[in-house]
Each structure stands twice: as C-alpha cells, then as structure tokens.
C-alpha positions as CSV (number, residue, x, y, z in Angstrom):
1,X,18.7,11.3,17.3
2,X,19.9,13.9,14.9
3,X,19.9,13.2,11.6
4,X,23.3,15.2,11.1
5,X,25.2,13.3,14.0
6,X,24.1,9.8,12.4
7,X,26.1,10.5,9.3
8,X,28.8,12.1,11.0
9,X,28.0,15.5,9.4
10,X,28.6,18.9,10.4
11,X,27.4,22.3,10.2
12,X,30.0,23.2,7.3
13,X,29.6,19.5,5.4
14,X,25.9,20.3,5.1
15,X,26.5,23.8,3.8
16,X,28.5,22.2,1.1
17,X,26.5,19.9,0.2
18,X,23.6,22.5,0.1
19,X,25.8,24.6,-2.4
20,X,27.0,21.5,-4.5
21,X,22.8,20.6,-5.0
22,X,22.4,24.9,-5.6
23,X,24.9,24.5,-8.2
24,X,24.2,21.0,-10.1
25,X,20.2,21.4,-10.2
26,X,19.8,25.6,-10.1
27,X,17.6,27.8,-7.9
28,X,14.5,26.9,-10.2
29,X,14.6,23.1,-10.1
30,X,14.6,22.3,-6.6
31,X,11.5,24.3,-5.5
32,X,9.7,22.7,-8.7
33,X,11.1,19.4,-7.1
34,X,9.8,20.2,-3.5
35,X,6.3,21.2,-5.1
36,X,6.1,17.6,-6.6
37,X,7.3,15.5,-4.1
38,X,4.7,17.5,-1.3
39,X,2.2,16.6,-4.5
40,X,3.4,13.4,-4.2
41,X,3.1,13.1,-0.3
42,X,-0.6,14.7,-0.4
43,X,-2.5,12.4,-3.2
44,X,-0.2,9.2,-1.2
45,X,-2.6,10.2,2.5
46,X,-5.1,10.4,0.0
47,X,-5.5,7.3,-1.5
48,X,-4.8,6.1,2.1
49,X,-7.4,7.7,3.8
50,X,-9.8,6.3,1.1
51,X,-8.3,2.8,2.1
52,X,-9.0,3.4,5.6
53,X,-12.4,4.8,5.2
54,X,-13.4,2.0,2.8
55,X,-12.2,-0.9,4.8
56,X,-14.2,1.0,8.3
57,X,-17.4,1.2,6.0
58,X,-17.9,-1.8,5.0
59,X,-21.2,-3.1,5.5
60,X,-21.4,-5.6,8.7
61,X,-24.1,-7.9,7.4
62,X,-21.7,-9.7,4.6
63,X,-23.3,-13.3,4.4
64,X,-21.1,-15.3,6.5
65,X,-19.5,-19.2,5.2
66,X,-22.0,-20.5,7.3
67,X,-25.2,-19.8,5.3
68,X,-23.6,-19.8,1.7
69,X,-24.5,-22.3,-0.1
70,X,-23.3,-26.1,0.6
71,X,-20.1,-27.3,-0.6
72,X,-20.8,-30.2,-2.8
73,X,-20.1,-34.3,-1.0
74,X,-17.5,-36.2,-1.7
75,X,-20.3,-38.4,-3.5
76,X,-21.3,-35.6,-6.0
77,X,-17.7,-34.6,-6.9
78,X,-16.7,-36.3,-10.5
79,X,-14.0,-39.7,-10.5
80,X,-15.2,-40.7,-6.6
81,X,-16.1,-44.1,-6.8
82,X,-19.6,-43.6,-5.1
83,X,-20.3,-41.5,-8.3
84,X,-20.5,-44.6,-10.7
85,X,-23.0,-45.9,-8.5
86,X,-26.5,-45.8,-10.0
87,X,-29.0,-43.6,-7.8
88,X,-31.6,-44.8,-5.7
C-alpha cells in the first residue's frame, strides 16, 4: 500500500508540505538532519549485529543445572524443625 493513499494525500498536499518543512527548518537543517538520523540508523544495526553475533557465539559447554552444585535439603535450611535436632 502507498504510503500517500493511506493518509489520503496527494501529489499537490505533499508538495506543500515539502515547501512548509523547506521554509520552517531551511535548506541547511534538513540534510544535517538526514545525516544524523542515517548515523543513527547505522550504529542501531550495529549494536544489533553485535547482539546477534554475541548470543550465536556463545560457548556450548556452559555447565548445565544438573552438575552445579546441590541445592541445600530442607534439613540444612535455617527455622526447619529437623534443624534443632542434634546430629548423629
């Protein structure tokens, strides 16, 4: 879909509002504007390919829950009642 025809805008609405933004920000700003926002755009993939490669280079042989070391018993845990118990 076009973007004009979503709006409802025309040929001749566009060129008005091109010559309204000419007049309010000047020929200087708006390529100074365009240069930062495609700036902007270009260190955003950036930081997003880093992402992407980070996350695909992570190493594979991470320890796994399984062989971490054991979660403590109820037993062993402070205020159970086993825990008043004297130890054989």
């Amino acid at each position: 879909m076009n973007i004009m025809f979503a709006w409802g805008l025309g040929g001749t609405e566009l060129i008005v509002i091109a010559v309204a933004v000419l007049i309010l920000f000047g020929s200087k700003k708006i390529p100074e504007f365009a240069r930062g926002l495609g700036q902007g755009i270009k260190e955003f993939k950036k930081a997003t390919r880093e992402v992407t490669d980070e996350i695909q280079n992570t190493p594979s042989d991470l320890p796994s829950a399984k062989s971490a070391a054991p979660a403590p018993s109820r037993a062993d845990l402070p205020g159970s009642p086993s825990s008043n118990l004297p130890k054989a």
